[in-house]
Structures are given as C-alpha cells and as structure tokens.
C-alpha positions as CSV (number, residue, x, y, z in Angstrom):
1,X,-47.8,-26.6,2.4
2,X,-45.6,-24.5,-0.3
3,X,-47.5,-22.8,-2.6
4,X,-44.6,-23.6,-5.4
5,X,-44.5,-26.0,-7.6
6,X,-41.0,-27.2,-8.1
7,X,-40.8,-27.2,-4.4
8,X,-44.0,-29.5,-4.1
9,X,-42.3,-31.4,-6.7
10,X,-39.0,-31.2,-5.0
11,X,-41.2,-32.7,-1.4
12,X,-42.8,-35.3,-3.2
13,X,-39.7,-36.5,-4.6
14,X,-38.2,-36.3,-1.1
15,X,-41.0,-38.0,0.6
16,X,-40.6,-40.9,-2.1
17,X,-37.0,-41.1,-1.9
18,X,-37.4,-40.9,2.0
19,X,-35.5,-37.3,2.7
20,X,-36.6,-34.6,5.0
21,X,-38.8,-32.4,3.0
22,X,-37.7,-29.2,5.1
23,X,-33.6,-29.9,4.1
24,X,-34.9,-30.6,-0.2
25,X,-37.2,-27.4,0.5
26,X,-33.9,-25.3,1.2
27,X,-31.7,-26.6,-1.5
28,X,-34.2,-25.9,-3.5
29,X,-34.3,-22.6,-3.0
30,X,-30.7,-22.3,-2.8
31,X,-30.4,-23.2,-6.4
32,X,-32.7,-20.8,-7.4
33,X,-30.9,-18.3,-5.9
34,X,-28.0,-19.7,-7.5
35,X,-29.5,-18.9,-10.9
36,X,-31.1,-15.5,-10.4
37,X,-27.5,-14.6,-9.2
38,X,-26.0,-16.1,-12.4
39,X,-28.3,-14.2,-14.6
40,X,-27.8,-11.0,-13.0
41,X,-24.5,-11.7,-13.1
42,X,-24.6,-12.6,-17.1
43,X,-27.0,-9.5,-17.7
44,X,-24.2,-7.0,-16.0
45,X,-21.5,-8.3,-18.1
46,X,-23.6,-7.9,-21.4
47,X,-24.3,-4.7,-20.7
48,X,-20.7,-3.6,-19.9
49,X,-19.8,-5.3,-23.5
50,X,-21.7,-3.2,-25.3
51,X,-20.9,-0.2,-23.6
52,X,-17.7,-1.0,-24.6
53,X,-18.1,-1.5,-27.8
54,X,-19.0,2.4,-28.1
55,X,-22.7,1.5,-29.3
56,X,-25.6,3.2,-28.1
57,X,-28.4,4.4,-30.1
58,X,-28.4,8.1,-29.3
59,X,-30.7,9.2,-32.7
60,X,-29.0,6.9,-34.4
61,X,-25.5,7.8,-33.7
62,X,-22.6,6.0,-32.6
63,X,-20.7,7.0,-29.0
64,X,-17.1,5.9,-28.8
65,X,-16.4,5.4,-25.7
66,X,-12.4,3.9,-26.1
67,X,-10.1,4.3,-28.9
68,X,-11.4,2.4,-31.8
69,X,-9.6,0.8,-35.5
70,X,-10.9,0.8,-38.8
71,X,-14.3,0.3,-38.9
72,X,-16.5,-2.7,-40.3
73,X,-18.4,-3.5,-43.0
74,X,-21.3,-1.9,-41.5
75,X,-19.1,1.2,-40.5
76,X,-19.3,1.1,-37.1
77,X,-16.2,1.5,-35.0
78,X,-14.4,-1.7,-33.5
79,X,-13.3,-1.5,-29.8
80,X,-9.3,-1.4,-30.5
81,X,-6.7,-3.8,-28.4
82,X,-3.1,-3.3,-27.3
83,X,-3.0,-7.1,-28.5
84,X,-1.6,-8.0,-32.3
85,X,-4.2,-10.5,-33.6
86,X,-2.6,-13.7,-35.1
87,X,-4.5,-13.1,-38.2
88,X,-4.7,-10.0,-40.0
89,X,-8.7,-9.7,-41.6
90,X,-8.7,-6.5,-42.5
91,X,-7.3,-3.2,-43.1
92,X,-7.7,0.2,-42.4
93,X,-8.5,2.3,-44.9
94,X,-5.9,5.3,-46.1
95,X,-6.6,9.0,-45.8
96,X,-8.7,9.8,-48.2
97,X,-9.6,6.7,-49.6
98,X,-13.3,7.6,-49.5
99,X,-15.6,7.7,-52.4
100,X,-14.9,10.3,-55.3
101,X,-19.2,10.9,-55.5
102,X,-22.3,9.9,-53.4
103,X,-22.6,6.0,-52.7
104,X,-25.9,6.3,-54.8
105,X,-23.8,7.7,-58.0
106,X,-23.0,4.5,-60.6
107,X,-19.5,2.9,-59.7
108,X,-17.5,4.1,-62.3
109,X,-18.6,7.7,-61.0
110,X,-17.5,6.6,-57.6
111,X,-14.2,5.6,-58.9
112,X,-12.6,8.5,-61.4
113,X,-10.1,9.3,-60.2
114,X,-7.9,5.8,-60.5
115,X,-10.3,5.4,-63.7
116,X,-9.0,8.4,-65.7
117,X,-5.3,7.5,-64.4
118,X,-5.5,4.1,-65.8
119,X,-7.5,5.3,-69.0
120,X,-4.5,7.8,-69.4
121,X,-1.6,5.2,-68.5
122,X,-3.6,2.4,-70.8
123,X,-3.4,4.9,-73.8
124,X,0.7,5.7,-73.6
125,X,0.6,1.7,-73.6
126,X,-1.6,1.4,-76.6
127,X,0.9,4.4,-78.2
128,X,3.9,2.7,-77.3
129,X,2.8,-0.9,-79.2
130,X,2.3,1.3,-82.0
131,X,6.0,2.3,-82.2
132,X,5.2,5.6,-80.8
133,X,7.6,5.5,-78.3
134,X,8.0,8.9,-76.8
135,X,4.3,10.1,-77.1
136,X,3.3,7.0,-75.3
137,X,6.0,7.0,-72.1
138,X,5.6,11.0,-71.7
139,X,1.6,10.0,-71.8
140,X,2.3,7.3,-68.8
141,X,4.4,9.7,-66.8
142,X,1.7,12.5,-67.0
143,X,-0.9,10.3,-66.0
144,X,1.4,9.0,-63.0
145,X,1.7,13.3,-62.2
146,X,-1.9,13.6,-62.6
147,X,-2.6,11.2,-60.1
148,X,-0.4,13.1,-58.0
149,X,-1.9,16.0,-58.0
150,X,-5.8,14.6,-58.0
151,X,-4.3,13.0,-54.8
152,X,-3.1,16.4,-53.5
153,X,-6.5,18.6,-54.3
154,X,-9.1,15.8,-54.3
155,X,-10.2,15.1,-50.5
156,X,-11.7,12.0,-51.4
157,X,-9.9,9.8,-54.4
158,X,-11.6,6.0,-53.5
159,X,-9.2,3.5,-54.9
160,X,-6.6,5.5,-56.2
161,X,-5.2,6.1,-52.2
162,X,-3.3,3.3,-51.3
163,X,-1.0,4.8,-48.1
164,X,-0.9,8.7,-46.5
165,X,-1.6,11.2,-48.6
166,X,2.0,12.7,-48.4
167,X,3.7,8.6,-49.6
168,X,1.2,8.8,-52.6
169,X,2.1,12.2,-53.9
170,X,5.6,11.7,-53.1
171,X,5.0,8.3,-55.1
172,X,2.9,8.8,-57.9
173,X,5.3,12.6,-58.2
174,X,8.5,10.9,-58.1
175,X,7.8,8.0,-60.6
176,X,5.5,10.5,-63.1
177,X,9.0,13.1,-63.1
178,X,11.2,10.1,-63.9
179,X,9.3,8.6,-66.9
180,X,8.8,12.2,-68.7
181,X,12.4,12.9,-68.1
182,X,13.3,9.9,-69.9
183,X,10.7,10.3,-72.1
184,X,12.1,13.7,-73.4
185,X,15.9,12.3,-73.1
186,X,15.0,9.4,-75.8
187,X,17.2,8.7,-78.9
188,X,17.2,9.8,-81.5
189,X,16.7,13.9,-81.3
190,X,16.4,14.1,-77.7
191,X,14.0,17.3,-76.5
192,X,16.2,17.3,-73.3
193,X,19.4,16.8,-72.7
194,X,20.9,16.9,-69.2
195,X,24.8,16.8,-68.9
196,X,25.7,15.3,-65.8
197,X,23.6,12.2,-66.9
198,X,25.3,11.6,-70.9
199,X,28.4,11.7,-68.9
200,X,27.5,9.2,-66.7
201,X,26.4,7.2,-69.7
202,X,29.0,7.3,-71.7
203,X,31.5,6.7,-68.6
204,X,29.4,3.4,-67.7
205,X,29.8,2.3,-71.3
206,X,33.2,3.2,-71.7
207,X,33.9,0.6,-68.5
208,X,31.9,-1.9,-69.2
C-alpha cells in the first residue's frame, strides 16, 4: 500500500476510473520528478542572474563581475549589453557631475557651483536691461570663464557638468573669451580694439 498521499489519491482514482494502479503509480511519480527537475532547473538559472548582475552582499559591497553602464537610482551597477535598447531611459552621468557637498548638506549647497554661475550670468542680465551694456555682457562672459575654471579645479561640480570635463572647459572657455572680447570692443570708446577684426567690419559693410 503506498504510504503517499497523492499516490493513494492517484490509485483510487485509477481503481474508479478502472486503470492499473501500478501504471498511475508510475506516472505519478514521473511527474513529480518532472517538477523537482524544473525547480532545480529554475533555482540554477536565478542564481546565475544574479551573479550576473554583479550583486553579492560581501559587507555590504557591490562585486562587478562584467562590464557594467551608468548605474540606477539606487546606485548599483547595471549588467551592460552589446545590444542598443529601442528606448533610451536614462543616461549616464558626466565626469564629475557628482555633488559639490555631502548629500546630507541643503540642496542649494549641493549645487554652487551652476548656482553662483547663473547668479553671476542673471546679474550681467539684470545690468544689461538697465542700459548698462558693457558692464553687464563682460559680467556674463566672466561668469561663462568662471564656470570654466570651477569645472577645471572642482572634482565634483553636480549640475554644472553636462559632457567630459575637457568639452565643458573648452565650452564654457571659448564662449566666456568671445563675450568679454566683444564686450571690451563695444561702441562707443571701445577698451579694445583689435585690427584685423575693424577691417573686416568695415570691408563687410563696404560690400553689403
């Protein structure tokens, strides 16, 4: 007599249905074979997903096993693919573009260095609108060259990093230069005055 219960089940559905007992016996066990296979089988590839994914908890660290992207909004590291993904979610984020101060300082403090750009940028504006022209362009560009150079010495500059380190100087340099150069070119009594450029004025005016 079998001592379990889904096979005494299985046999007394078998004797009611008229089968051999012994034949529903085996099936029975067959199938639950099946299914310890299948869980083993599901078990293995869980754990072969998240080693993987690089995440073990080794004192509370993270152990990369594969290359890995930027990582998500709990900062762990994503396993990377070869594959494009047909929609873009995210981004990762630029060299340097870490917070300015501890994530326990208030947000402003976690942001200076873009806020004392735009604070400086904002006033040339406000100059500017009060016909104070020069002032308030040479204002802009410096603020554009101080951003240049907080991205330069500042390891970590939070919002204010937008690509590489080298494209931001190069960017934030190159427009900052422009602006105070016109700036000091101006009419009337101009504080600079570089030849090559009235020349090229006056012989794009005399054309037109």
């Amino acid at each position: 007599m079998p001592a379990d219960p889904s096979a005494r089940e299985a046999e007394t559905r078998a004797r009611e249905t008229g089968a051999n007992p012994d034949e529903t016996h085996e099936q029975t066990q067959e199938q639950a074979q099946e299914q310890a296979q299948e869980q083993a089988q599901e078990q293995a590839e869980g754990a072969v997903e998240e080693a993987a994914d690089g995440k073990t908890a080794d004192e509370g660290g993270i152990t990369v096993t594969d290359p890995v992207s930027a990582p998500d909004a709990t900062g762990r590291p994503r396993r990377a693919t070869r594959r494009f993904p047909l929609f873009t979610r995210d981004t990762a984020r630029p060299e340097g573009g870490g917070r300015a101060a501890p994530g326990d300082a208030p947000a402003p403090a976690r942001q200076w260095p873009i806020l004392a750009v735009l604070f400086m940028a904002g006033l040339g504006l406000l100059l500017t609108a009060f016909d104070l022209f020069r002032l308030g362009t040479l204002l802009i560009g410096v603020a554009l060259l101080a951003g240049g150079v907080l991205r330069w010495m500042v390891p970590d500059v939070g919002m204010l990093a937008v690509r590489s380190r080298f494209t931001d100087i190069v960017t934030y340099g190159g427009l900052g230069l422009v602006i105070v150069l016109l700036a000091l070119m101006v009419q009337p009594k101009p504080l600079l005055e570089i030849p090559f450029l009235k020349d090229t004025l006056h012989f794009t005016v005399s054309n037109s």
